[in-house]
C-alpha positions in Angstrom: -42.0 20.1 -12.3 -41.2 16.3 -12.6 -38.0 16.8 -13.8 -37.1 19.2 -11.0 -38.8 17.0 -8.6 -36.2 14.3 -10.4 -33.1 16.2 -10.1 -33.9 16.9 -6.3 -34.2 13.3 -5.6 -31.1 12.3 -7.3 -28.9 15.8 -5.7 -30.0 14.0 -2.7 -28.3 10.9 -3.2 -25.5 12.2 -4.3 -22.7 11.4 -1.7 -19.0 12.4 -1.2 -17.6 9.4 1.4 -15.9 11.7 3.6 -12.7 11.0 4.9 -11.7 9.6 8.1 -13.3 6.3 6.7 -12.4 5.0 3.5 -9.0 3.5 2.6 -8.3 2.2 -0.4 -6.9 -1.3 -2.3 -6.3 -3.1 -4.9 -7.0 -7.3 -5.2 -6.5 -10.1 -7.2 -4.2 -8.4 -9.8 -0.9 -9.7 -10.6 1.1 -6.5 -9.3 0.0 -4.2 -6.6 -1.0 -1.6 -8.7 -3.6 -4.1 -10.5 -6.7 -5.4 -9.0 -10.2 -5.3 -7.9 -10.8 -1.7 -6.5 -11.8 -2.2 -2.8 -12.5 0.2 -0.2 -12.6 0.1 3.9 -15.9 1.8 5.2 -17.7 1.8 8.3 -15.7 -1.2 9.7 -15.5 -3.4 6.5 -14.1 -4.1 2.8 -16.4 -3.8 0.0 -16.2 -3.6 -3.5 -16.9 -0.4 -6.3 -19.9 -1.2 -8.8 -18.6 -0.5 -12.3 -21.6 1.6 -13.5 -20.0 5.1 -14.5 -16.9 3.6 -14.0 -14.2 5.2 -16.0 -10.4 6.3 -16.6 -10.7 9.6 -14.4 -12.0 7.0 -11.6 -9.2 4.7 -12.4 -6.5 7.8 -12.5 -7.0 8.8 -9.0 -7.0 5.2 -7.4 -3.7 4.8 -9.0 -2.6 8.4 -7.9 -3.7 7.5 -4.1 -1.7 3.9 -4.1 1.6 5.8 -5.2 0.8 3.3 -8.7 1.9 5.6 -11.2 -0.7 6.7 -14.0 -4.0 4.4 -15.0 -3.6 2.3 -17.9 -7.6 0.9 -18.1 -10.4 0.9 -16.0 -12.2 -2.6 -15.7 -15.6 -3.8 -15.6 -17.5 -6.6 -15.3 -15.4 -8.0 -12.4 -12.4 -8.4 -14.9 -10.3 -9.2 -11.6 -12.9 -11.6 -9.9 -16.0 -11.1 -7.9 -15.6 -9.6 -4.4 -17.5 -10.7 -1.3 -18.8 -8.3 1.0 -21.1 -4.7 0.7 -20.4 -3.2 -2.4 -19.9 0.0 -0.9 -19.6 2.5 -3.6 -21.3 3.0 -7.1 -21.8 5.8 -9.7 -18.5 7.3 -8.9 -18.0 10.8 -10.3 -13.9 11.6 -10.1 -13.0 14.4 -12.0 -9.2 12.8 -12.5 -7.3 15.3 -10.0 -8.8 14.4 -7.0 -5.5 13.0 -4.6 -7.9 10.0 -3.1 -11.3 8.5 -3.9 -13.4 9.5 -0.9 -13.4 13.0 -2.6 -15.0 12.2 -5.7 -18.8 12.0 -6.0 -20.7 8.6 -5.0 -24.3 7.7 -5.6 -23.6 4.8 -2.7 -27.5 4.3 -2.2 -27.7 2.6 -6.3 -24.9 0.3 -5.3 -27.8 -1.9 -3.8 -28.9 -2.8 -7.6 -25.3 -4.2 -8.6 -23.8 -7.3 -7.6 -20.1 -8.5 -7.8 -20.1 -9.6 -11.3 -20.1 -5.7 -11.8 -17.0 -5.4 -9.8 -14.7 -2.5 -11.4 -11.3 -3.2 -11.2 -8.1 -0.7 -12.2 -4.9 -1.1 -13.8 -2.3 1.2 -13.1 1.4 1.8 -15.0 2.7 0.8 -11.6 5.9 2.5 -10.0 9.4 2.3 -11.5 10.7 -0.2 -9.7 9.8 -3.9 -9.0 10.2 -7.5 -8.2 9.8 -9.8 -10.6 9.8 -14.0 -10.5 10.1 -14.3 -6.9 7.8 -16.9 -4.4 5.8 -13.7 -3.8 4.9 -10.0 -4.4 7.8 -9.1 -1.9 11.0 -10.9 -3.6 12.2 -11.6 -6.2 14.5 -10.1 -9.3 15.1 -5.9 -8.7 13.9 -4.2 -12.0 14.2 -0.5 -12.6 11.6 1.5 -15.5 13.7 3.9 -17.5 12.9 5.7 -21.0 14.1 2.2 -22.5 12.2 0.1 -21.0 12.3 -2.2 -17.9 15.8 -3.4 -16.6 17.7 -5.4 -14.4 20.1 -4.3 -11.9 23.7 -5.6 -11.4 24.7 -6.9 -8.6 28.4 -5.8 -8.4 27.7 -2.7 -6.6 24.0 -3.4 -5.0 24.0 -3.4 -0.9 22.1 -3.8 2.2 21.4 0.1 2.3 19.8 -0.2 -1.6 17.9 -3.2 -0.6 16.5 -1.4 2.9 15.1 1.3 0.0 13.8 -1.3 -2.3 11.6 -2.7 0.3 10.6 0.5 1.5 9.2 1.7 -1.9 7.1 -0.9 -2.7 5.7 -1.2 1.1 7.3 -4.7 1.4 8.7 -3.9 5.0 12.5 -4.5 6.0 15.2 -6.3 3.7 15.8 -10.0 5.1 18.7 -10.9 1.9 20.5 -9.8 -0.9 20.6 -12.7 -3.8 23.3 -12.4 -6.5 24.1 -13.8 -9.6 20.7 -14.5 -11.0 19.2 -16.3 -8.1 15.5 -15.6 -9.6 16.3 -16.2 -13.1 17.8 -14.1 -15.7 16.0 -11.5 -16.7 15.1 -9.7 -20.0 16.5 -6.5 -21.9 19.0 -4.0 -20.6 21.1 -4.6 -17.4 21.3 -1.3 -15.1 25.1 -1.4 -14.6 25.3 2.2 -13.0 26.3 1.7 -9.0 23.5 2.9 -6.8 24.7 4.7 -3.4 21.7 5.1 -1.1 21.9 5.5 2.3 19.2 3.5 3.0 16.9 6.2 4.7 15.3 7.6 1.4 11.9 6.4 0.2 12.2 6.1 -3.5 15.2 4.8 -5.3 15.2 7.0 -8.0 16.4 9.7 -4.8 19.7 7.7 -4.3 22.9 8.6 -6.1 24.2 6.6 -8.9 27.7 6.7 -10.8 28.2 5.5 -14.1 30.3 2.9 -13.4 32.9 1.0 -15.9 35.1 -1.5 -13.4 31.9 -3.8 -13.5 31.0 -6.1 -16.7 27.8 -6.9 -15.9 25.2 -9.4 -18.1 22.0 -11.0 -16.6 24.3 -13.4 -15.0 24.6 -10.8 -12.3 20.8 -10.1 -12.2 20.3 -8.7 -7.9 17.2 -10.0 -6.3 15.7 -9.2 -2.6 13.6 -10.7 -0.2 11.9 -8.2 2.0 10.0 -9.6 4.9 6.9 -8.8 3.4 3.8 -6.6 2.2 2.5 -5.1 5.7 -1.0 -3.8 6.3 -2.4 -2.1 9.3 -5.6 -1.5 10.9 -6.7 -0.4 14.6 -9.2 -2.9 16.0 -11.7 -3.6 19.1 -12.4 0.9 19.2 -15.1 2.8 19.1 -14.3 3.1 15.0 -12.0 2.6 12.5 -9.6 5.5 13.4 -9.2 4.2 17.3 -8.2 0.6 18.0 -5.3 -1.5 19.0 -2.5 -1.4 16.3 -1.9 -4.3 14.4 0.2 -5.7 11.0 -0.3 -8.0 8.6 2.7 -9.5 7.1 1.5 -12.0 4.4 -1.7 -13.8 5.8 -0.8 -12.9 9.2 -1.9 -10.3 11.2 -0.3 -9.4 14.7 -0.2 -6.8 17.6 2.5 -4.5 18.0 4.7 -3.7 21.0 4.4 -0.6 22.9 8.1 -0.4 23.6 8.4 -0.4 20.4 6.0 3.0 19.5 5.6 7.2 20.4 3.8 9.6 19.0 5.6 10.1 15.5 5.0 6.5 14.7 1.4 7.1 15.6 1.2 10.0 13.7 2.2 8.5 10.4 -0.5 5.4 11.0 -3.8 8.0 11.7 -2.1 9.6 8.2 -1.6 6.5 6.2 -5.5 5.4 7.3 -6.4 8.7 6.7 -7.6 9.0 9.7 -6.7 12.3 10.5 -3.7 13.5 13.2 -2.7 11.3 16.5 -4.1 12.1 19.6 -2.8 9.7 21.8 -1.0 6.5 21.9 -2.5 3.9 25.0 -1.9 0.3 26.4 -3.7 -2.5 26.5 -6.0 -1.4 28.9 -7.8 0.9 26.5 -9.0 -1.5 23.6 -7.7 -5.2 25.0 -5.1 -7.6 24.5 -4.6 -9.0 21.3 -3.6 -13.0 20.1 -1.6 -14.4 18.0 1.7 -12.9 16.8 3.6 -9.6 18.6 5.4 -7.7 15.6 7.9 -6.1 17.9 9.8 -3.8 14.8 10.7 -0.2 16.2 10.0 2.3 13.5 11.9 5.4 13.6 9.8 8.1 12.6 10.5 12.1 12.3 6.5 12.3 12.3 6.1 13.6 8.5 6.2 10.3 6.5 3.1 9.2 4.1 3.2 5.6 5.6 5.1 3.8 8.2 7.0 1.7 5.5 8.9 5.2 4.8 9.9 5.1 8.4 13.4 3.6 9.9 13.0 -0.2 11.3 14.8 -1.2 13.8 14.0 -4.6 15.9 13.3 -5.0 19.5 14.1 -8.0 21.9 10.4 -9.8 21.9 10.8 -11.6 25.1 10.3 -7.9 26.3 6.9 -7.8 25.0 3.8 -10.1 25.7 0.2 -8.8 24.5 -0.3 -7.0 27.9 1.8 -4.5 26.3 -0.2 -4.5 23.3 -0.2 -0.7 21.7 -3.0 1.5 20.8 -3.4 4.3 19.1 -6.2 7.4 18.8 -6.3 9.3 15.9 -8.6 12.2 15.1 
């Protein structure tokens, strides 16, 4: 009778964090697809308590940051201690889950861990990346094949093929193309194939290529890019985390977005990149209040189907047209 009595109690506690409220990230790691696993719930960031932590766990945080396979799963706040709730412990992933919110969570026992039981993930990371640059959004373009990591040449490597590059690894719009080695030489083979994207698709490996023999290429002619930086997004001052006035972080700073600059297909992709469901309506600043501070006044031109607004088209928009009585807001479901 105990037992049973035991196994209620604990059914009880077991709790899947259901979905319009948990986004995921990764901190402190030295690629985006390492860190401390952190999660956004009811309003705040928090950290995952290691206990039953393991490589199924790991596998689907890497499979919902677009971050390639797991590598390891980390304990013992192998990536530093968080601050904050820890918001989630004994999680319960199975491994094919698409995002963590649908695994299993015993979130009442994370009240008996503290941050130096932080679990942290390391993923194999996406195919592409820039390496040796002044941050995680420029720096030398390197391409994963079946031999290995490699830099590109720079003969054949264009604005469109940068506007891709930034895209993939979320690191907003191109601002330059650097030749010959302007972030160091790299290591290993040289990608001498010309790439021909168009500079709408969202992965690189979708582009075209030609094998290409009018170009001798060596690490002399290493290609680097400086994108104008890793964006995040949250909706602020509404009644939750899924209604809000829109605003972007680029870098350390975070700003409110135009509404000349935003419809319904743009809003659509945000409510589905926070997982908050489909858009219901996109408002001014009279619904949740003017912001401060920066106006990111970027037009993204979306068909309404994209994962995340760094998929999207970018276009910019005159900002002495915008002040933050034209702040944008957006209601999602």
């Amino acid at each position: 009778m105990e037992s049973c009595l035991t196994l209620i109690f604990l059914s009880s506690l077991v709790t899947l964090i259901t979905a319009n409220s948990v986004s995921v990230r990764l901190v402190n790691g030295n690629n985006p697809c390492a860190g401390r696993v952190e999660v956004f719930h009811r309003g705040q960031w928090g950290t995952v308590c290691h206990r039953d932590w393991d490589i199924a766990d790991a596998a689907v945080v890497c499979r919902e940051l677009d971050c390639g396979t797991a590598v390891k799963a980390t304990y013992d706040a192998y990536f530093g201690q968080g601050s904050g709730p820890i918001s989630m412990g004994f999680v319960g992933c199975s491994g094919s889950e698409t995002a963590l919110k649908d695994c299993s969570s015993i979130s009442q026992y994370a009240q008996y861990c503290n941050h130096n039981q932080d679990a942290g993930v390391v993923c194999s990371e996406k195919g592409l990346r820039l390496v040796d640059g002044f941050h995680l959004c420029s720096g030398r373009v390197e391409m994963l094949r079946t031999e290995g990591w490699g830099s590109v040449c720079d003969a054949a490597f264009d604005q469109q093929d940068a506007e891709v590059v930034c895209r993939e690894l979320d690191c907003g719009a191109p601002v330059q193309v650097l030749r010959a080695a302007a972030f160091g030489k790299g290591k290993g083979r040289v990608w001498s194939e010309e790439i021909q994207c168009r500079g709408n698709e969202s992965q690189i490996d979708i582009c075209q290529r030609t094998s290409s023999q009018m170009h001798s290429c060596s690490h002399d002619n290493d290609v680097g890019v400086i994108c104008s930086g890793y964006t995040d997004l949250r909706l602020v001052n509404g009644p939750d985390i899924c209604s809000g006035r829109v605003e972007r972080q680029y870098f350390s700073k975070w700003g409110t977005v135009c509404d000349a600059c935003w419809d319904m297909r743009a809003a659509s992709v945000l409510c589905r990149q926070l997982n908050c469901g489909i858009a219901v309506s996109v408002v001014g600043s009279d619904w949740f209040g003017e912001g401060s501070g920066e106006i990111w006044a970027d037009v993204f031109d979306c068909d309404g189907n994209e994962r995340k607004l760094s998929e999207c088209s970018i276009s910019s928009w005159s900002r002495a047209e915008c002040s933050h009585r034209r702040d944008v807001g957006v209601i999602c479901s």
